[in-house]
N, C-alpha and C positions, 0 to 999 in steps of 0.2 A: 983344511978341506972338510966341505960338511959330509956325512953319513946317510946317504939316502938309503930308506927302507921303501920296498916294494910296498903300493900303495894296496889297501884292499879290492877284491873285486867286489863289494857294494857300494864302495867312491867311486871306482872305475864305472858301472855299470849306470850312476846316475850321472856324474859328469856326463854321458854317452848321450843321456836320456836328454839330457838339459840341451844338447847340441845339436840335436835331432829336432827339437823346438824351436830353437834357433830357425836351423836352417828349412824347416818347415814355413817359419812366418817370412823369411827372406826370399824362399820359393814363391807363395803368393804375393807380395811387394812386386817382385821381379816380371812374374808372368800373369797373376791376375789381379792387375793394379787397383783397376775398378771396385772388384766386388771387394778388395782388403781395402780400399781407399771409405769404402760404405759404411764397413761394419765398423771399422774405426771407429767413424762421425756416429754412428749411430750409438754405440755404447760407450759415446761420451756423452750426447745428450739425452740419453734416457734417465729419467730421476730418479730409480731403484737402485742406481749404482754410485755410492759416494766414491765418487775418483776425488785424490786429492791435486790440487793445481789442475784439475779437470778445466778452466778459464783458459789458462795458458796454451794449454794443447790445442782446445777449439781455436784459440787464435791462433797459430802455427798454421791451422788444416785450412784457414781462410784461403790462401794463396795456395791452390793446389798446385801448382807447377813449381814453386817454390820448395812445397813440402817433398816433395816426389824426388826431387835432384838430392835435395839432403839427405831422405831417408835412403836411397841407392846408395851414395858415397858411402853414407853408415855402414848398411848394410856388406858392401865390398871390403870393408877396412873388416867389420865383424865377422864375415867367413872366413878371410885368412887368418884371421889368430885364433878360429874355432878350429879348422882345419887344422891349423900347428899344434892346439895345446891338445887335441885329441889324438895327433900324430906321437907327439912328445910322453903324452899319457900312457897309451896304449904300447912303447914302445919300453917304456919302464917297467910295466907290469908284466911284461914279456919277457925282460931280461932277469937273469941269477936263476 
């Protein structure tokens, strides 16, 4: 059996921060499709920004009804195991 030691609270407190991110960009995905579906496009094709595979993506965002059902699926699959490993996290740091 392995040894778990209580995790720091400035791991704890940025894993938190990272998930918060997360589920900030999942919140507008979910409820404000449009204006996240915009800024997307747009700061892919602005030329200031070297995205790498920046090609690939604009072609994904082609087929917007496409792009929308995938990034939702993602997205549902991505809050439940943000939700878990932040439950699971916080739940260690808690304990001893």
């Amino acid at each position: 059996m392995s040894n778990f030691q209580k995790p720091p609270f400035s791991f704890v407190l940025l894993f938190l921060l990272f998930s918060l991110m997360f589920l900030s960009n999942s919140y507008k995905l979910w409820f404000k499709t449009d204006e996240y579906y915009k800024d997307l496009h747009n700061s892919l094709t602005n030329e200031k920004t070297p995205y790498p595979f920046k090609d690939f993506f604009l072609k994904r965002l082609e087929n917007r009804k496409s792009w929308e059902i995938g990034q939702k699926i993602f997205s549902l699959i991505g809050i439940a195991g943000v939700i878990t490993a932040d439950v699971l996290l916080i739940t260690t740091f808690a304990a001893k």
